[in-house]
Backbone as a ProteinNet text record, in pm:
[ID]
protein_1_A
[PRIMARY]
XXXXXXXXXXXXXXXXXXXXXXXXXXXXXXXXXXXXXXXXXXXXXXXXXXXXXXXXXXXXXXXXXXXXXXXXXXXXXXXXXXXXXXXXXXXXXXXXXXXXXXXXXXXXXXXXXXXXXXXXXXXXXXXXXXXXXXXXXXXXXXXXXXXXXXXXXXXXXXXXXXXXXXXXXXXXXXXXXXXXXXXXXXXXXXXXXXXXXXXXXXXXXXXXXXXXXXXXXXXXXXXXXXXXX
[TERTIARY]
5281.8	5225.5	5086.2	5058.7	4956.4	4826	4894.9	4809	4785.3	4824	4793.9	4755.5	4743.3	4698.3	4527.6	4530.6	4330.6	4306.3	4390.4	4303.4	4266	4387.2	4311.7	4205.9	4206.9	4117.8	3963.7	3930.2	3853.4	3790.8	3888	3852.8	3823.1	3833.6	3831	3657.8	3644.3	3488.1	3466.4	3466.1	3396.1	3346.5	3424.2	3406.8	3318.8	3322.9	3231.6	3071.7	3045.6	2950.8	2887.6	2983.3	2919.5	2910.7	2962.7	2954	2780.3	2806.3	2683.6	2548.1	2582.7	2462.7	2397.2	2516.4	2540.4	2433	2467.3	2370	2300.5	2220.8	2090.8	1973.9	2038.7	2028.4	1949.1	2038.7	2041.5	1928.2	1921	1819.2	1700.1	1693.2	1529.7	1493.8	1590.9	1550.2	1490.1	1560.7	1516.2	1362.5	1347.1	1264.5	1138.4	1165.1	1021.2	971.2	1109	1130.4	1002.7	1068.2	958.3	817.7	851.8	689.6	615.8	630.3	529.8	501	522.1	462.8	325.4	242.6	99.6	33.6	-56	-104	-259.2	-234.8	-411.8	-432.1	-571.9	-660	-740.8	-756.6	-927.4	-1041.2	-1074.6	-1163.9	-1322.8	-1298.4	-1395.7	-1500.5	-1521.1	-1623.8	-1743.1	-1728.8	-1860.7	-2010.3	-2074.9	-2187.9	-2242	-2318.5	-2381.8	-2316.5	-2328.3	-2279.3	-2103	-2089.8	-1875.5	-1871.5	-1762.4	-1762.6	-1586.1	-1614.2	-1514.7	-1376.6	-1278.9	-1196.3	-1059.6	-953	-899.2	-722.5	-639.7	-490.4	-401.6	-362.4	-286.5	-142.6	-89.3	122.8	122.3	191.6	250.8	447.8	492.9	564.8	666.9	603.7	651.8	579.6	460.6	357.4	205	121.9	-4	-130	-219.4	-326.3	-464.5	-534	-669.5	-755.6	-860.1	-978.3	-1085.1	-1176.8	-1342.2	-1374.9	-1528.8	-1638.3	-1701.3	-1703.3	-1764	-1908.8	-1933.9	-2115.6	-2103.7	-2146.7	-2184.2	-2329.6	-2387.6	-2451.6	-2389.2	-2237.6	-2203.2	-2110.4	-2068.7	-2071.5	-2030.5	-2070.2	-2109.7	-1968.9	-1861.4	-1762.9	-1817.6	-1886.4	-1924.9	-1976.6	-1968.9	-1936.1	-1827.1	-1745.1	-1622.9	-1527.1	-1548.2	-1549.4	-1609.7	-1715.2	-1749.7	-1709.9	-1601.9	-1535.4	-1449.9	-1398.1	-1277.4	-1330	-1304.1	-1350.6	-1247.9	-1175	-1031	-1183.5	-1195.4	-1225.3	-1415.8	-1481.7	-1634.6	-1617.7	-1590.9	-1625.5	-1632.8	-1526.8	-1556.5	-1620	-1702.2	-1818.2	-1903.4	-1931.4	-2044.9	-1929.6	-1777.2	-1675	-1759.5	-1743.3	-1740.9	-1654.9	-1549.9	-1423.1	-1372.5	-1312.2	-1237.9	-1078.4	-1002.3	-877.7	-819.6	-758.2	-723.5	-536.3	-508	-332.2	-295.5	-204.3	-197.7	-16.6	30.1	182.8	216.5	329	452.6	397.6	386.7	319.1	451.4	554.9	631.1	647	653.3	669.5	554.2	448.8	278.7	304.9	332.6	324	386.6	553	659.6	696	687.9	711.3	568.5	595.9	446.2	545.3	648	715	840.5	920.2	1024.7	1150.3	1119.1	1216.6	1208.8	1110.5	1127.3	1141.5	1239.1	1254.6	1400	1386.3	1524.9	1542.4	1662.6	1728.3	1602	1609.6	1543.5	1435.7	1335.9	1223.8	1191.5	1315.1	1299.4	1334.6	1423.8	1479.1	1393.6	1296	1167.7	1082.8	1083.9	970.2	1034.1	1128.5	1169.9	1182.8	1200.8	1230.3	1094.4	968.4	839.4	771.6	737.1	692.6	506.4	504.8	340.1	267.1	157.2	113.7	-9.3	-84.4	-185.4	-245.1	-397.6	-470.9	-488.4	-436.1	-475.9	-560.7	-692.9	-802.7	-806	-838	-835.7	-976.3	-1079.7	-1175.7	-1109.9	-1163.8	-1129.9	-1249.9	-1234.7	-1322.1	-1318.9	-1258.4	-1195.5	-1070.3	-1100.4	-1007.8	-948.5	-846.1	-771.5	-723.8	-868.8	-811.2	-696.7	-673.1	-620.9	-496.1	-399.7	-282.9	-204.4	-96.2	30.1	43	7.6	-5.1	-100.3	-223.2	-330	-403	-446.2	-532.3	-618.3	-721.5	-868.6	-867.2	-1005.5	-1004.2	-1160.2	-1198.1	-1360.2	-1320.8	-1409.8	-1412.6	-1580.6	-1599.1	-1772.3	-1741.4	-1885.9	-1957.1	-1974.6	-1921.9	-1929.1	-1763.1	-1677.5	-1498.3	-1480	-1549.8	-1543.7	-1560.5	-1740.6	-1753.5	-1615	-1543.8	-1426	-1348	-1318.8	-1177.8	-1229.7	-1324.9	-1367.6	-1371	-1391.5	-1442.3	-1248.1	-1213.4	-1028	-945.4	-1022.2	-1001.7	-1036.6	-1147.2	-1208.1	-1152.3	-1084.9	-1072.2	-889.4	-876.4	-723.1	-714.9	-796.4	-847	-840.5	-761.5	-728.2	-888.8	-958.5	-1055.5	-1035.2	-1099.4	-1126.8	-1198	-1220.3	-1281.6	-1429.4	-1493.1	-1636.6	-1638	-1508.6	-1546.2	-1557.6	-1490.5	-1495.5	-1386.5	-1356	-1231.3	-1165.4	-1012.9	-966.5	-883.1	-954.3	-865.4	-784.9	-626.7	-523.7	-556.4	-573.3	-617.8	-509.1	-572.4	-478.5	-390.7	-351	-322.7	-336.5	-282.9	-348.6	-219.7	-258.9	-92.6	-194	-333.7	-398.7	-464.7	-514.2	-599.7	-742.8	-800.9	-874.2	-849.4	-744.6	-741.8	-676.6	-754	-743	-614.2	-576.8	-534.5	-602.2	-589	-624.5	-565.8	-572	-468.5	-511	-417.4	-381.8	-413.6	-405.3	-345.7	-265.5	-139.4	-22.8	64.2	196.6	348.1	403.5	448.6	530.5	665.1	714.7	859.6	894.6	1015.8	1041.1	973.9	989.9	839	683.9	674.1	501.2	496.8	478.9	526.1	378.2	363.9	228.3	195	260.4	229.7	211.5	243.8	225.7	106.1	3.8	-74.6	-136.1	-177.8	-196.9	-204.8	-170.6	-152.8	-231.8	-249.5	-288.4	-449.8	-500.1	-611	-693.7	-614.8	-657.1	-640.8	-554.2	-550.2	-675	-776.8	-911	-1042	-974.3	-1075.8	-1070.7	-1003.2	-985.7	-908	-809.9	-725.8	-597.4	-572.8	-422.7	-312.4	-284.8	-136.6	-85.7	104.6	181.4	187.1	261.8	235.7	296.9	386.1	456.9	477.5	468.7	429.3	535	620.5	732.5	680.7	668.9	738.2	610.8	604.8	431.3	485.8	622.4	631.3	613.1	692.4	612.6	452.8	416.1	211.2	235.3	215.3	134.5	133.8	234.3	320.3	242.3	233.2	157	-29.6	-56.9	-211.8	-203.7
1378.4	1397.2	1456.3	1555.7	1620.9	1531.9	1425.3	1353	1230.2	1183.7	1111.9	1171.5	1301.4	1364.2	1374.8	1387.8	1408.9	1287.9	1173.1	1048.2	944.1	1056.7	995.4	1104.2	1186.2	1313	1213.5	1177.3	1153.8	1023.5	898.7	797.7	839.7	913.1	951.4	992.8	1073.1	1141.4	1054.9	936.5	812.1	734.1	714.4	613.1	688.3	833.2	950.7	904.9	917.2	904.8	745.4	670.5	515.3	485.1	598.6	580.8	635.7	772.2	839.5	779.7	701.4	614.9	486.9	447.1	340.4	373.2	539.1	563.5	619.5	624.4	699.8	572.9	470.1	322.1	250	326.9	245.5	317.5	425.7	524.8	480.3	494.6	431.5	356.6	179.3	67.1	56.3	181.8	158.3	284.8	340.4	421.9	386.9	281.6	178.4	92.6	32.8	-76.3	-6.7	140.9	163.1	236.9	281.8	377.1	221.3	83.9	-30.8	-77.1	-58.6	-75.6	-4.9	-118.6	-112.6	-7.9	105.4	165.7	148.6	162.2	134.4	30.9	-10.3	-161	-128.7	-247.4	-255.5	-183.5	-107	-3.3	-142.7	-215.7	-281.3	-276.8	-152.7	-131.3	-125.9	-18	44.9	-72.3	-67.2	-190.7	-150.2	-305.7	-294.3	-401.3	-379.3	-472.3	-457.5	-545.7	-542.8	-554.9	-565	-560.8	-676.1	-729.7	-816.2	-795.3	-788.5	-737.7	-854.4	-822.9	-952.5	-840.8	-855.6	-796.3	-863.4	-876.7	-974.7	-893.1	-1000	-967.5	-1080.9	-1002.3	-1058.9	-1084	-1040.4	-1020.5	-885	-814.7	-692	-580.8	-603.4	-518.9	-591.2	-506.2	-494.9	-484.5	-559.6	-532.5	-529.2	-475.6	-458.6	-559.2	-673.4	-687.3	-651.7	-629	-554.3	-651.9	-610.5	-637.9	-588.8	-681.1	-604.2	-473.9	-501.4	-497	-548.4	-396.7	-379.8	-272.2	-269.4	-156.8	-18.2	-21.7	68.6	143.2	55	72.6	-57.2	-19.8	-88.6	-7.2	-92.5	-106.5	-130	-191.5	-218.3	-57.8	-25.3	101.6	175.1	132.3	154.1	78.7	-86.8	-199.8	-159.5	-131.7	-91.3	2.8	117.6	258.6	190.9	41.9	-8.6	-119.5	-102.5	-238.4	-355.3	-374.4	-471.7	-513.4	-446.7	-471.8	-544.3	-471.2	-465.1	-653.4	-698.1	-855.1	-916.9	-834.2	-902.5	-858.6	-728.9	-686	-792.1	-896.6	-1021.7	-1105.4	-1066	-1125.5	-1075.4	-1157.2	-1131.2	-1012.9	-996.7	-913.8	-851	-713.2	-670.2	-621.7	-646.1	-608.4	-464.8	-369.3	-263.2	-226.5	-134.9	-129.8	36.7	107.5	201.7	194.2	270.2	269.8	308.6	298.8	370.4	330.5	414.4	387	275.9	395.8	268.6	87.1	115.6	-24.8	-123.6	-64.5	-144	-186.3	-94.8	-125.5	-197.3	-212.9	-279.4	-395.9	-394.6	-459.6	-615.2	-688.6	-803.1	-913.7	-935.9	-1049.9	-957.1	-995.2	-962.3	-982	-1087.2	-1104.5	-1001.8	-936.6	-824.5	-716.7	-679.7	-592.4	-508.4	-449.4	-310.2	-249.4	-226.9	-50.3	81.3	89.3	203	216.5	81.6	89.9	115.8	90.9	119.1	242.2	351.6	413.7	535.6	485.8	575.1	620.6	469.5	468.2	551.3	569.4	641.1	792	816.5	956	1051.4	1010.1	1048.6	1013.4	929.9	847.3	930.3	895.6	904.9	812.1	813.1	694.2	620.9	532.9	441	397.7	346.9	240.7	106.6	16.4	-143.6	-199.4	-227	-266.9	-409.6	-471.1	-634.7	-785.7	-789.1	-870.8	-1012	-1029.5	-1172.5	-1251.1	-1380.4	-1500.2	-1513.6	-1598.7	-1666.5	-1602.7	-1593.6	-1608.1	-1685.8	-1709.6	-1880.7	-1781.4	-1782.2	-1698.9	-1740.2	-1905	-1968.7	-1932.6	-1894.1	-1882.7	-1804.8	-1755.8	-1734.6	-1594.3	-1573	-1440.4	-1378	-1409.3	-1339.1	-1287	-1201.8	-1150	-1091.1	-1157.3	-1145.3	-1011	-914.2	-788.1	-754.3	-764.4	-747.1	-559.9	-494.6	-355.7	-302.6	-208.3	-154.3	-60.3	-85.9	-58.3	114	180.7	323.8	318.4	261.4	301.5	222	165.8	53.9	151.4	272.3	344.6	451.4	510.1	611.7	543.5	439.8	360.7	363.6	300.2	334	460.9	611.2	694.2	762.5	742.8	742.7	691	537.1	470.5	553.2	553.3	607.5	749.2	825.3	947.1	964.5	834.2	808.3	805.1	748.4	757.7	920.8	951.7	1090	1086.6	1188	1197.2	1367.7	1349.8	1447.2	1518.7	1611.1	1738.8	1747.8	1614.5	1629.3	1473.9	1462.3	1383.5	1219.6	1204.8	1052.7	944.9	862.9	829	819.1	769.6	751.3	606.4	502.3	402.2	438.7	359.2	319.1	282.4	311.6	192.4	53.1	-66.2	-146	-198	-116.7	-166	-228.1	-374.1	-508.9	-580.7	-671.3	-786.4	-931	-899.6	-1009.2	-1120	-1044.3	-1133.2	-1031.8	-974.9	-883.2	-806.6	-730.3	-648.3	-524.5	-386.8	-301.6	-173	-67.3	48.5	146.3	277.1	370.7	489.5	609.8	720.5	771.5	792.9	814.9	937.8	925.4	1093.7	1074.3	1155.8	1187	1097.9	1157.5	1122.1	955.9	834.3	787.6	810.2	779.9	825.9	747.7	700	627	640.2	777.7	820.4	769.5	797.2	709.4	634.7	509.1	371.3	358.7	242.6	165.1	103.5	71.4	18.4	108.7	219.8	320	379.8	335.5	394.9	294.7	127.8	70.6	76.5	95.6	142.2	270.3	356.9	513	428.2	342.6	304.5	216.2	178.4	80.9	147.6	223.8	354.4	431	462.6	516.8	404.1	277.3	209.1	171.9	201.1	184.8	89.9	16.7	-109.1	-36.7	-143.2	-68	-95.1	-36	-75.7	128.1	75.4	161.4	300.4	388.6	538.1	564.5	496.9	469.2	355.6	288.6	131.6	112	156.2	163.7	19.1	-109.1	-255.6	-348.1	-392.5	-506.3	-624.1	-664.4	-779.3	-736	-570.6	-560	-539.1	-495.1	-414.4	-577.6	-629.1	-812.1	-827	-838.9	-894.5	-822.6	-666.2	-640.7	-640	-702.3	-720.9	-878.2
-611.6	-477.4	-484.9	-569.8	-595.2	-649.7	-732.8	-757.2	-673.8	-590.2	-482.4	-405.2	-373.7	-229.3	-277.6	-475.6	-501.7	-469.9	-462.4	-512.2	-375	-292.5	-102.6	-62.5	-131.2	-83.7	-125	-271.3	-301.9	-253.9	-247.4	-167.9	-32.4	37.9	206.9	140.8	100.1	33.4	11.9	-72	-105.6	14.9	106.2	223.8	321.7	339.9	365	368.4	245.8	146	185.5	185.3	212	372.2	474.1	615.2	637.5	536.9	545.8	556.1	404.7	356.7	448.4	516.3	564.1	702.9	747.8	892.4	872.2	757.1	720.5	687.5	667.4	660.9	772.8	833.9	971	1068.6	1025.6	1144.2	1015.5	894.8	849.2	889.1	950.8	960.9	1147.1	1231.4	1332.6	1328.7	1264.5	1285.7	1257.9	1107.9	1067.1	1213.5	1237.2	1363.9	1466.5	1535.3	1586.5	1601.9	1479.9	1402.7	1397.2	1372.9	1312.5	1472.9	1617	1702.7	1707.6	1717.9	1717	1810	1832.4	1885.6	1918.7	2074.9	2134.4	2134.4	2122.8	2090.8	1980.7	1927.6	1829.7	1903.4	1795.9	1874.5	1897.6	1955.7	1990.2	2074.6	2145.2	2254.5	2152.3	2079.3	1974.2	1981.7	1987.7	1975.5	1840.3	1759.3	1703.4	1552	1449.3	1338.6	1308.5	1265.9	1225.1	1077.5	1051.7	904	899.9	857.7	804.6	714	699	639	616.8	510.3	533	479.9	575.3	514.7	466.5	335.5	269.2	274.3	306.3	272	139	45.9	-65.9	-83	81.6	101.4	82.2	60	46.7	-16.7	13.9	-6	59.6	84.3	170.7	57.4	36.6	28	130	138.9	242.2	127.2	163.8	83.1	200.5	92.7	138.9	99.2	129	85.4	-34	-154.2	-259.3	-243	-137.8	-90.5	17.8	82.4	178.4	223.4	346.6	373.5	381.5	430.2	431.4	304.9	210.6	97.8	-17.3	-109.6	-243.1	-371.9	-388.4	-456.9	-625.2	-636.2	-784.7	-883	-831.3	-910.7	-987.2	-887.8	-915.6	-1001.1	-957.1	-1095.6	-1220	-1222.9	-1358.4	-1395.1	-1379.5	-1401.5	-1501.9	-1494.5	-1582.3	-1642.9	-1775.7	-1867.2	-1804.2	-1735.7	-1688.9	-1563.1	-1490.1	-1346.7	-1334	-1455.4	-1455.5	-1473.6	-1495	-1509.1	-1356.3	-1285.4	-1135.5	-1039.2	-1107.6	-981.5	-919	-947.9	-921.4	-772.1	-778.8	-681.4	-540.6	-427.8	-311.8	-272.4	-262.2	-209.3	-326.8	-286	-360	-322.3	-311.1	-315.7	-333.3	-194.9	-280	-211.4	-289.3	-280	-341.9	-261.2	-296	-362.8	-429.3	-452.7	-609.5	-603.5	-741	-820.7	-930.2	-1054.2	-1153.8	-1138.4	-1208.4	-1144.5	-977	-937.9	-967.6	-945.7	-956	-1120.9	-1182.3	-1341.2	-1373.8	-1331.4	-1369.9	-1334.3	-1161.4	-1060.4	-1064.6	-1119.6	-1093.9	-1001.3	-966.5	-862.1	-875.9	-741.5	-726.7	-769.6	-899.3	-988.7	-1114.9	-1121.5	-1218.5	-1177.2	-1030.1	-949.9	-1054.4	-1084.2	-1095.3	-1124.4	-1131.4	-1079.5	-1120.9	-1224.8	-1296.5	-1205.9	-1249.1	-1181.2	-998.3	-949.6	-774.7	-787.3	-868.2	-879.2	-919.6	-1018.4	-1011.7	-925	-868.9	-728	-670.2	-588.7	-508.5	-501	-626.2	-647	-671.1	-568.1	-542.9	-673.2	-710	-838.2	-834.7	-938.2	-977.8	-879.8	-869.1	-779.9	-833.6	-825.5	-882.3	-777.7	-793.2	-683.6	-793.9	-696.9	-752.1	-707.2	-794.6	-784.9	-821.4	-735.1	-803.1	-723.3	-825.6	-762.1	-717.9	-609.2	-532.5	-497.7	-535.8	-557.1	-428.1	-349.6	-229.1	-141.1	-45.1	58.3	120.3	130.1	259.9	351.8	495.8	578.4	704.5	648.7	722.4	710	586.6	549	646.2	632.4	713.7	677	550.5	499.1	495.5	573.1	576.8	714.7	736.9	866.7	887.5	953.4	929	1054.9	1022	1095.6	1062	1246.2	1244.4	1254.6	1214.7	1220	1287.3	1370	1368.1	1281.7	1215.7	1081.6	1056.9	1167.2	1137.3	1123.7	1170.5	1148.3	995.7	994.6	840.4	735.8	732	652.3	666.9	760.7	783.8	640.9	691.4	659.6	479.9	396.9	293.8	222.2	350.7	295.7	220.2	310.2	326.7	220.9	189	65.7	-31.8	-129.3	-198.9	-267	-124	-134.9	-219.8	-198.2	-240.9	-420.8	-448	-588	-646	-774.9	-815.3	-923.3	-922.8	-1036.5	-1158.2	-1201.8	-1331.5	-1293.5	-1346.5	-1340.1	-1318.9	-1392.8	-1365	-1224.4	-1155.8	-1028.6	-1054.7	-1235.7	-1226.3	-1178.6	-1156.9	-1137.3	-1282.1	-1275	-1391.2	-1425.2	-1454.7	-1491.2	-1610.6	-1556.1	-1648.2	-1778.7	-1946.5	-2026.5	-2029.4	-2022.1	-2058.5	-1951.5	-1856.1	-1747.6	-1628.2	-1664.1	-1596.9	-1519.8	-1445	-1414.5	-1515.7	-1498.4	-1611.4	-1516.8	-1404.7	-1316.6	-1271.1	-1421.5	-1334	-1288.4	-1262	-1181.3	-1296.1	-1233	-1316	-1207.3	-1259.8	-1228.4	-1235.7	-1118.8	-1146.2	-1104.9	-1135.7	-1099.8	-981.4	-893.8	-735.2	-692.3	-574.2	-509.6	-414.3	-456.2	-373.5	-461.6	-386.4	-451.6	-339.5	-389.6	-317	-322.3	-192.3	-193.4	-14.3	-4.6	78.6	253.4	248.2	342.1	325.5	265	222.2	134.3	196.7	86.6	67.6	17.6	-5.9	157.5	187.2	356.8	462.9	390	493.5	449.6	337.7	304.1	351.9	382	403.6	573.3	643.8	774.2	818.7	702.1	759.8	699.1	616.9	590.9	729.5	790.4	855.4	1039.9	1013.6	1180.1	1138.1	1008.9	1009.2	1055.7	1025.3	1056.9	1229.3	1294	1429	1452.5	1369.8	1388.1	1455	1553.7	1584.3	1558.7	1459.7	1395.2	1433.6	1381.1	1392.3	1325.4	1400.8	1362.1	1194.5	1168.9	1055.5	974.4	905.6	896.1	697	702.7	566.7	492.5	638	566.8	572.3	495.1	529	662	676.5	793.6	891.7	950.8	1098.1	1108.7	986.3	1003.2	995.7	923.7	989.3	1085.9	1189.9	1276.7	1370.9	1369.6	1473.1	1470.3	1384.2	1345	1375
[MASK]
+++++++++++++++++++++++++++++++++++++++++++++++++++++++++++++++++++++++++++++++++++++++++++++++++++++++++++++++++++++++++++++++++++++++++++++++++++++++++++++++++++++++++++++++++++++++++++++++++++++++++++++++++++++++++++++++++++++

């Protein structure tokens, strides 16, 4: 009896545990749901020059591309910080992405998605910026969205960027050695922890609420930030 009474005790705790999980689940998925409702308008009154911008979904992650060069700022500096990246300073656009050091590193398609590696991410992982020069844009695609910005919320939104980048002591940045997916595109060490609270899309979202775009107060998932851009 004693031993059937631990082993409903423990299954009852088990099913506990998976009710638990089950509504902690459920309040993340509505809370993304409504933190990714878009706030305000495009700060479009401002007069004077825009700046062009382009938001890529890879399906489960967000990149922003710039402008390699601009008036309001000039990226090729920062390409040349990484022997991986300095070949594509001459690119039009540059590509940037904030997130888990293990997922960015590990993670290159979602077939090399697991356990360990989400498992890292999650548990407030190291973090990285993914730097990657871009030739061309197809702004026509399904996965892409073009975003005029004025040229003073453009410099914000850069300065915000930039500032995301972790540096050294004498203020340089720090590329990854060696760490590539092998398209050009280099790594570099972050600031701040991810953890299911501040994803990459939510860094992606807090980049683009500096530039005056109106996306959501919380933004976890790249399909609603598209969706509402």
């Amino acid at each position: 009896m004693d031993g059937a009474r631990a082993a409903r005790t423990i299954v009852a705790g088990l099913l506990g545990l998976v009710e638990a999980l089950a509504a902690a689940g459920l309040l993340y998925l509505a809370a993304a749901a409504t933190g990714s409702i878009p706030l305000g308008s495009l700060a479009t009154a401002m007069a004077g020059r825009r700046v062009t911008i382009f938001v890529v979904d890879n399906g489960y992650h967000v990149d922003l591309v710039l402008p390699t060069v601009d008036p309001s700022k000039d990226w090729r500096p920062l390409l040349d910080a990484s022997p991986i990246a300095a070949p594509g300073r001459a690119a039009p656009w540059v590509a940037f992405g904030w997130g888990s050091r293990a997922a960015y590193t590990e993670i290159g398609a979602l077939s090399d998605l697991s356990v360990g590696a989400m498992a890292r991410a999650l548990a407030f992982d190291l973090t990285v910026m993914h730097v990657l020069p871009v030739a061309r844009i197809r702004a026509e695609s399904a996965n892409v969205r073009t975003v005029e910005i004025a040229a003073p919320l453009y410099a914000a939104m850069t300065a915000r960027i930039e500032a995301s980048f972790a540096r050294d002591a004498e203020g340089r940045v720090q590329p990854l050695a060696g760490a590539t997916q092998g398209y050009g595109d280099a790594y570099f060490a972050a600031v701040g922890a991810f953890s299911p609270v501040r994803t990459c899309n939510v860094w992606a979202g807090e980049m683009l609420r500096a530039g005056g775009v109106p996306v959501g107060a919380w933004t976890p998932f790249a399909a609603p930030l598209m969706k509402g851009l």
